[in-house]
MIDOSE-1310 file (N, C-alpha, C; in nm, 2 decimals, decimal comma, always signed):
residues 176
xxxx	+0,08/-0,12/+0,00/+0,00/+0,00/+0,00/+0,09/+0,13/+0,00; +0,23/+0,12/+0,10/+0,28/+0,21/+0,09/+0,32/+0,28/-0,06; +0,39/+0,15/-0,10/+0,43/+0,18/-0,24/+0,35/+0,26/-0,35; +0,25/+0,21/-0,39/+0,11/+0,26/-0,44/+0,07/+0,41/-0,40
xxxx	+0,02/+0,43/-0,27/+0,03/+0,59/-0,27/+0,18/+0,71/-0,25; +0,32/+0,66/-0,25/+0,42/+0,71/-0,30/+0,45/+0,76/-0,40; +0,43/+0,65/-0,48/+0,48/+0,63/-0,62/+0,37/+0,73/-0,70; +0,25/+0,72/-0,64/+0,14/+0,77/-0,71/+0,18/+0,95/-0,68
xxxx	+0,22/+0,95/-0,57/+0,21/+1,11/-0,55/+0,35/+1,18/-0,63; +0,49/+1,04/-0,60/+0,61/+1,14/-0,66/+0,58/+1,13/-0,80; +0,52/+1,06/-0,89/+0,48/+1,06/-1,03/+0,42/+1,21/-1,07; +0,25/+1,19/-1,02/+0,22/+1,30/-0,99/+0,27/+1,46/-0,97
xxxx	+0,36/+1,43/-0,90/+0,43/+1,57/-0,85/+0,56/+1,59/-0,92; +0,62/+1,49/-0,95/+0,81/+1,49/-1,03/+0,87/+1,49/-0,93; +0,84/+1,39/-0,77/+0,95/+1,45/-0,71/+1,00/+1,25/-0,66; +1,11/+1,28/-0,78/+1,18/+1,17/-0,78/+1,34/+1,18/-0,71
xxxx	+1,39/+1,08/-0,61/+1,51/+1,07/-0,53/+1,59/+1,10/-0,69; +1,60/+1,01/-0,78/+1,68/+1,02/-0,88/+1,60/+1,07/-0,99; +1,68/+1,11/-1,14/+1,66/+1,16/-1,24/+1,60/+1,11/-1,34; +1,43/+1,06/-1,28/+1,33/+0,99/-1,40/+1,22/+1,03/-1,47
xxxx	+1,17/+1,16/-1,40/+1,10/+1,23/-1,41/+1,12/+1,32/-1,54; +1,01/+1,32/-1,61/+1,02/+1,47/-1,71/+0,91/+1,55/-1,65; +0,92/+1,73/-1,64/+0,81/+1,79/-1,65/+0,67/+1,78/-1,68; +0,65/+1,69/-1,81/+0,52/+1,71/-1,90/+0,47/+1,59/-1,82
xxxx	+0,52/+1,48/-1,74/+0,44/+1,37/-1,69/+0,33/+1,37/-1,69; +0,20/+1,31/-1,75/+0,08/+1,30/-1,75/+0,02/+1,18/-1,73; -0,04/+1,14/-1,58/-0,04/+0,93/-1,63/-0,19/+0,92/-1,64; -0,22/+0,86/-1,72/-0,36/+0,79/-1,78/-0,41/+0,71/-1,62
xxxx	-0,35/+0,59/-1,62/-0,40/+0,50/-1,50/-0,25/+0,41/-1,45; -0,30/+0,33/-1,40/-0,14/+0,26/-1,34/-0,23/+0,13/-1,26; -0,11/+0,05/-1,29/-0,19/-0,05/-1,21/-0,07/-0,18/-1,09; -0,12/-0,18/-1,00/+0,00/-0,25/-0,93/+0,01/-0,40/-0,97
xxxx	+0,14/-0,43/-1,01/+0,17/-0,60/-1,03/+0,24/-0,66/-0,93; +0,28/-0,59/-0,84/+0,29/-0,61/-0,68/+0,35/-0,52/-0,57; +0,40/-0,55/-0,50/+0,41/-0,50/-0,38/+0,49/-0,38/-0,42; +0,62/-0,47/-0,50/+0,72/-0,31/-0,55/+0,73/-0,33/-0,72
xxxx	+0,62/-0,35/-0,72/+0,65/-0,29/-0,92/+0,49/-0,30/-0,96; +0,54/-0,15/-1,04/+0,37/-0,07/-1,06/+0,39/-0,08/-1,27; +0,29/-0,08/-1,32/+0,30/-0,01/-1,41/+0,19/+0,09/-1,47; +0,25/+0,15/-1,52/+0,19/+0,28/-1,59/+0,19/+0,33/-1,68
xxxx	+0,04/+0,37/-1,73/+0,00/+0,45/-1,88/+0,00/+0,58/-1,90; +0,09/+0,67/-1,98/+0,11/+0,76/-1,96/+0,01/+0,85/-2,11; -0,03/+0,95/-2,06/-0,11/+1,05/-2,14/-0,09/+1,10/-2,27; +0,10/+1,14/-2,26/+0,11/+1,16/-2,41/+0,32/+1,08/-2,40
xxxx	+0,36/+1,11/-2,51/+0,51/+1,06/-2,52/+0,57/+1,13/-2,39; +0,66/+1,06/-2,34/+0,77/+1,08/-2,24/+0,89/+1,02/-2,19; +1,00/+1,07/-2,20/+1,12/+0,99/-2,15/+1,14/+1,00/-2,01; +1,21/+0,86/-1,98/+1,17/+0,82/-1,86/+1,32/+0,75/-1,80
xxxx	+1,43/+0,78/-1,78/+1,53/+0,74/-1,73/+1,59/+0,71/-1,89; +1,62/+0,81/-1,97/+1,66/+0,78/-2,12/+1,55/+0,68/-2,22; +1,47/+0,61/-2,15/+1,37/+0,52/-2,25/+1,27/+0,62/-2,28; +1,21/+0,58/-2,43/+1,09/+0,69/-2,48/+1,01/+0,60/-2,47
xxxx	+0,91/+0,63/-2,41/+0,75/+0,55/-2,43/+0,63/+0,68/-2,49; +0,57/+0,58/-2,56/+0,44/+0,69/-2,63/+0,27/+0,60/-2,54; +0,21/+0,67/-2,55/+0,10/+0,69/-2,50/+0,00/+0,49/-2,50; +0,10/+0,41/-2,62/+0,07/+0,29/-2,60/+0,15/+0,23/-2,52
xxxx	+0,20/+0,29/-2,47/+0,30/+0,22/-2,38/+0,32/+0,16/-2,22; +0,37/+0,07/-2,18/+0,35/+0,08/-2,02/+0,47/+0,07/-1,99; +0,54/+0,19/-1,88/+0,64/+0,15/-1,82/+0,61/+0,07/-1,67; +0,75/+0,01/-1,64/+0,72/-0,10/-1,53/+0,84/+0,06/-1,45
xxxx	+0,75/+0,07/-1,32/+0,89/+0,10/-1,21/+0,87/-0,01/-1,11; +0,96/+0,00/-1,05/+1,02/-0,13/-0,96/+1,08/-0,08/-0,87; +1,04/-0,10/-0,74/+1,14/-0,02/-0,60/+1,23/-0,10/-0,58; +1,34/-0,07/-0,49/+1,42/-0,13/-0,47/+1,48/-0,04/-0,37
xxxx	+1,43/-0,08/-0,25/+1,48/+0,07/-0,10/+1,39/+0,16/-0,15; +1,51/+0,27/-0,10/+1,48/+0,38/-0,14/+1,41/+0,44/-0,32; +1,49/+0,37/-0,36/+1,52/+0,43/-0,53/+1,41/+0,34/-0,63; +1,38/+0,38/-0,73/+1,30/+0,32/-0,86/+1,38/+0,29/-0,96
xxxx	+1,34/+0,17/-1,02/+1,46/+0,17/-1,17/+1,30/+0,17/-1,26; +1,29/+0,23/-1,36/+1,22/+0,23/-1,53/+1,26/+0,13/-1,62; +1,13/+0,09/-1,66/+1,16/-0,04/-1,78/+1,03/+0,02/-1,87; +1,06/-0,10/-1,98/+0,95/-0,07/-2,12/+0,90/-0,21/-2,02
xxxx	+0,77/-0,21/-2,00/+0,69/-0,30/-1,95/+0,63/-0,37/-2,06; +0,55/-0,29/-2,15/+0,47/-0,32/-2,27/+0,52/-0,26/-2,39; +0,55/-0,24/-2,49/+0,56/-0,20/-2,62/+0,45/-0,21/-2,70; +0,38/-0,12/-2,72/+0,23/-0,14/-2,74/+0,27/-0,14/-2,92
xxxx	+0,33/-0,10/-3,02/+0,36/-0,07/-3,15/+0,45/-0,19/-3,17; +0,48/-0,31/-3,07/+0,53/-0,40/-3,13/+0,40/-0,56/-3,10; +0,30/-0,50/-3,04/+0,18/-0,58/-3,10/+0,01/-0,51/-3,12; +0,09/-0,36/-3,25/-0,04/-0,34/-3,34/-0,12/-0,22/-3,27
xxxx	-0,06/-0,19/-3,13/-0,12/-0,02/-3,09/-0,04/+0,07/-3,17; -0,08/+0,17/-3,19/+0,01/+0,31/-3,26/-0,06/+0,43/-3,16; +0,04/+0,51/-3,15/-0,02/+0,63/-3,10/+0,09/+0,76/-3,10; +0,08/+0,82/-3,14/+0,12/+0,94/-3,16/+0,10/+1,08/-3,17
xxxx	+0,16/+1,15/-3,16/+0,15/+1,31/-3,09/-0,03/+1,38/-3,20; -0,05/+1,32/-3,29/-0,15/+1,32/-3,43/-0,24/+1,25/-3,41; -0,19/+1,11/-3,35/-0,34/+1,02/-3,35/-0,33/+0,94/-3,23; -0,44/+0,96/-3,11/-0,42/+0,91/-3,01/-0,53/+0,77/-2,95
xxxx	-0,59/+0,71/-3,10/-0,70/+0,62/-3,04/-0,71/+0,55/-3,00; -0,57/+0,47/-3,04/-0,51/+0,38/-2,97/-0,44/+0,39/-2,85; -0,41/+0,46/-2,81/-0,35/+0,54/-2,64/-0,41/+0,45/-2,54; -0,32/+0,39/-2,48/-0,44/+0,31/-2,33/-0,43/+0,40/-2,22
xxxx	-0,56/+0,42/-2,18/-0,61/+0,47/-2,09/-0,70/+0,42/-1,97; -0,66/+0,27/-1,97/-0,74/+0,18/-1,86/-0,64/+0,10/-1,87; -0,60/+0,03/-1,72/-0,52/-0,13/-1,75/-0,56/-0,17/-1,61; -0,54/-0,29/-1,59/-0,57/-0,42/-1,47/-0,47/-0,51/-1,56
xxxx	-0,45/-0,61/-1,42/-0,39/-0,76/-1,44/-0,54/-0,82/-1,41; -0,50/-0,94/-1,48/-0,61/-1,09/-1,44/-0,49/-1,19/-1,36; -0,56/-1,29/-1,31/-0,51/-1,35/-1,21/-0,42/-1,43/-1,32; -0,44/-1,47/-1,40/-0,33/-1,57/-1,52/-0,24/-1,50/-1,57
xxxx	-0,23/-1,37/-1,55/-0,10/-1,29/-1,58/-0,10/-1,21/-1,71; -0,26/-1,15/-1,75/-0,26/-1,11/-1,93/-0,33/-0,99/-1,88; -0,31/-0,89/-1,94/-0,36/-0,73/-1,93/-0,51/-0,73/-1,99; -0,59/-0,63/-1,90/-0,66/-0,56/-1,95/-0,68/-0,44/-1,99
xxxx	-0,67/-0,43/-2,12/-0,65/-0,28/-2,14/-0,80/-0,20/-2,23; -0,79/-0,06/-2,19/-0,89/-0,01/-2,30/-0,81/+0,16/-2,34; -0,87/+0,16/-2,47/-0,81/+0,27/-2,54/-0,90/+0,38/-2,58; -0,80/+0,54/-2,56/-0,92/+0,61/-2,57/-1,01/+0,65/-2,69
xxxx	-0,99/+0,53/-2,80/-1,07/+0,55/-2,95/-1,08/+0,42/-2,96; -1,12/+0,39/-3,11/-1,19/+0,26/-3,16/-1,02/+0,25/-3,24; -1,00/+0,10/-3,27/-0,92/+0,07/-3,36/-0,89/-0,10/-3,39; -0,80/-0,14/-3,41/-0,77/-0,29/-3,46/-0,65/-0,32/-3,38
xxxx	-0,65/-0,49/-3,37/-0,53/-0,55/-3,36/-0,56/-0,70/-3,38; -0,43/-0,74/-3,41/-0,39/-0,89/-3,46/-0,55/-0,94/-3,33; -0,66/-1,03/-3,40/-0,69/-1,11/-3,30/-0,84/-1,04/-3,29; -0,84/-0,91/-3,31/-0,95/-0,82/-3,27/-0,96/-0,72/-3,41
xxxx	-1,10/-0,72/-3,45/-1,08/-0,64/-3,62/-1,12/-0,48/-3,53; -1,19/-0,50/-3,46/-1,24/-0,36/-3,44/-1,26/-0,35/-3,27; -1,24/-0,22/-3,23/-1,26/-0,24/-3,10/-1,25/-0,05/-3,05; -1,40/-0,07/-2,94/-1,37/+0,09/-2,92/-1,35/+0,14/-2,79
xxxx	-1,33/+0,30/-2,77/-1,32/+0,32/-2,63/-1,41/+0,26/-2,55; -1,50/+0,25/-2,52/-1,57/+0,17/-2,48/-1,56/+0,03/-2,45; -1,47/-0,04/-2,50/-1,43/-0,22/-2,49/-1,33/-0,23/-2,42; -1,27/-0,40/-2,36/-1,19/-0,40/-2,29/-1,12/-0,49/-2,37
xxxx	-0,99/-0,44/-2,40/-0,92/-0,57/-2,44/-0,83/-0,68/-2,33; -0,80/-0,77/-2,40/-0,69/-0,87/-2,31/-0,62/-0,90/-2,40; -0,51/-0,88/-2,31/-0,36/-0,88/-2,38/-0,32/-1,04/-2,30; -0,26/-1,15/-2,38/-0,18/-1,27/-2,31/-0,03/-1,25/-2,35
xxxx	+0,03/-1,17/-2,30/+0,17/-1,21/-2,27/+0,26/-1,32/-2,32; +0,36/-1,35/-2,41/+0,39/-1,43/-2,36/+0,55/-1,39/-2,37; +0,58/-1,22/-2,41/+0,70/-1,17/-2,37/+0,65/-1,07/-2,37; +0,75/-1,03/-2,21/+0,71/-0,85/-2,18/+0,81/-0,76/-2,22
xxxx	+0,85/-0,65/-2,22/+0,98/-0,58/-2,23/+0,97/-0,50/-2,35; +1,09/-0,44/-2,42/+1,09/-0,39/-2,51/+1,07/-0,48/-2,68; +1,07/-0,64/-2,69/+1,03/-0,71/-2,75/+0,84/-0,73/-2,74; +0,77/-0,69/-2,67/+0,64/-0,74/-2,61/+0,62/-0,85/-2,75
xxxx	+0,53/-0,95/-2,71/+0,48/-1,03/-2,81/+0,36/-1,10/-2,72; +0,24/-1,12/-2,81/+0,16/-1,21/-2,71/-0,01/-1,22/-2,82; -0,09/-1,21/-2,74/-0,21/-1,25/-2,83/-0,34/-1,14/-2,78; -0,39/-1,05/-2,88/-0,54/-1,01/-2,82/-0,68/-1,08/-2,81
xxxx	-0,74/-1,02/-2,74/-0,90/-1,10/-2,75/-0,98/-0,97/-2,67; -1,09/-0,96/-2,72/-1,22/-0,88/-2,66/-1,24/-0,98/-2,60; -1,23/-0,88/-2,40/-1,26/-0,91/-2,32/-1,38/-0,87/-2,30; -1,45/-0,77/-2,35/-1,61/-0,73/-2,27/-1,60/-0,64/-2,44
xxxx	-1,71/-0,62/-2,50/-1,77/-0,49/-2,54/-1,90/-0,46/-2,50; -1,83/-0,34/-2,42/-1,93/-0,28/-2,30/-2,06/-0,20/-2,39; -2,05/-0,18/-2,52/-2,20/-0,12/-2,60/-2,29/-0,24/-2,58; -2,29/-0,37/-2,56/-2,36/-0,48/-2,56/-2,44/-0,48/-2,42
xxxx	-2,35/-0,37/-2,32/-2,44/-0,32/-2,21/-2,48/-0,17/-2,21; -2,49/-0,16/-2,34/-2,55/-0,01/-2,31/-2,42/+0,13/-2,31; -2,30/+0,12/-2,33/-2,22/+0,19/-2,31/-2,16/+0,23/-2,46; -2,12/+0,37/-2,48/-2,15/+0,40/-2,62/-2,03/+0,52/-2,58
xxxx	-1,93/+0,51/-2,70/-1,84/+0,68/-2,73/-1,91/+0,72/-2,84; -2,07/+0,77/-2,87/-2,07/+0,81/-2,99/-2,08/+0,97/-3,00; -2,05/+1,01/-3,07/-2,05/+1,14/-3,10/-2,14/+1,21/-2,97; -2,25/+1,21/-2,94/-2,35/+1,22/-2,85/-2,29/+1,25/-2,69
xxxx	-2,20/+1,13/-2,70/-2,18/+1,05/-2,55/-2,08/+1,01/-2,50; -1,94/+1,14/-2,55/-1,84/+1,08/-2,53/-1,81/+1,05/-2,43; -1,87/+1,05/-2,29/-1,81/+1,04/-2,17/-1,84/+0,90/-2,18; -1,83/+0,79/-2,20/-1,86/+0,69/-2,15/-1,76/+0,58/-2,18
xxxx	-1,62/+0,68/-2,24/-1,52/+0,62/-2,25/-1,45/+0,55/-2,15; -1,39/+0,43/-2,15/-1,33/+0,33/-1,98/-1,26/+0,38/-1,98; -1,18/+0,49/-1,88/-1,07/+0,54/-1,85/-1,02/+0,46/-1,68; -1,07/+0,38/-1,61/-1,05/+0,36/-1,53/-1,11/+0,15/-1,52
xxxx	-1,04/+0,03/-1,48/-1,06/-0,11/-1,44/-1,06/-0,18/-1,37; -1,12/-0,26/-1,28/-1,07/-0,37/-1,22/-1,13/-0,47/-1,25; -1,10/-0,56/-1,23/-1,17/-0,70/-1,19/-1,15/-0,78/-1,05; -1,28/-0,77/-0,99/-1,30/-0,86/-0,89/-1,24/-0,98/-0,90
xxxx	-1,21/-1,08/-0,81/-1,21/-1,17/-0,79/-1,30/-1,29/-0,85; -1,46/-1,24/-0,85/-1,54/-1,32/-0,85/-1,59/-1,29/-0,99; -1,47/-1,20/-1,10/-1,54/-1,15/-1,20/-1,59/-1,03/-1,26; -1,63/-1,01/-1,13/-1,73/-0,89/-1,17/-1,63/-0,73/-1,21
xxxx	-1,66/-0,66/-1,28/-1,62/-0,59/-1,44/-1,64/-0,44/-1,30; -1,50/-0,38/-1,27/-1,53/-0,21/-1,23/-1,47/-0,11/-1,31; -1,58/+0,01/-1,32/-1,48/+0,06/-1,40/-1,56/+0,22/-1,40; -1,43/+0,28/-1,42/-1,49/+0,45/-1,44/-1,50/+0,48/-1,59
């Protein structure tokens, strides 16, 4: 727990022991994968201890003491997210773990990937792993499309975009 509201506030704020931080930091959501390593979706491009990550991207920090080290957690453009300073619809802007170890992610537009022809802010995808890092490789699948319950980004309604996930234990689907 400690970890989690730390990390959340020196992010937040830029107030890092060492030099990881950039100014423009903006984080989308973040999600804990344990006790000392968090990862995080960030709002637009930002370098992060010399690594670039863009808006499909997840970095892993990892504590260790005192200090954090930065990793490429996800590489979203090496399985079929794009996102850039121009086009951001693919950007993830929701993530959770599942108990088998594969992401949930949702984006803040509609778009494609290997596995999934169409998919919108509104849906959840699942990512299976089966390399993380600056290689990422693995498999997608629509985990939920939430218009099937009534939830809609259409012109009308854009608030009803998933910017926030969990999943219970028992299943059950939270989300802002």
């Amino acid at each position: 727990f400690f970890f989690k509201q730390k990390t959340a506030y020196e992010i937040r704020n830029c107030d890092w022991s060492s030099d990881v931080c950039s100014s423009d930091l903006v984080l989308r959501d973040f999600y804990m994968l344990n006790n000392n390593e968090l990862l995080v979706a960030f709002q637009a491009p930002v370098t992060l201890s010399g690594i670039a990550f863009d808006a499909s991207d997840l970095a892993k920090l990892t504590r260790s003491g005192s200090s954090f080290a930065v990793s490429m957690y996800f590489d979203g453009s090496d399985v079929g997210l794009t996102s850039s300073t121009t086009s951001t619809a693919e950007a993830i802007d929701a993530i959770t773990g599942l108990p088998d170890g594969s992401l949930l992610l949702s984006t803040r537009g509609s778009g494609s990937v290997s596995g999934v022809s169409t998919f919108a802010a509104e849906d959840l995808l699942r990512f299976a792993p089966a390399t993380v890092g600056p290689n990422t490789s693995g498999t997608w699948s629509l985990y939920a499309d939430l218009s099937d319950v009534g939830l809609s980004t259409s012109s009308s309604n854009l608030s009803e975009n998933v910017t926030a996930v969990d999943v219970a234990a028992n299943g059950r689907i939270f989300m802002a």
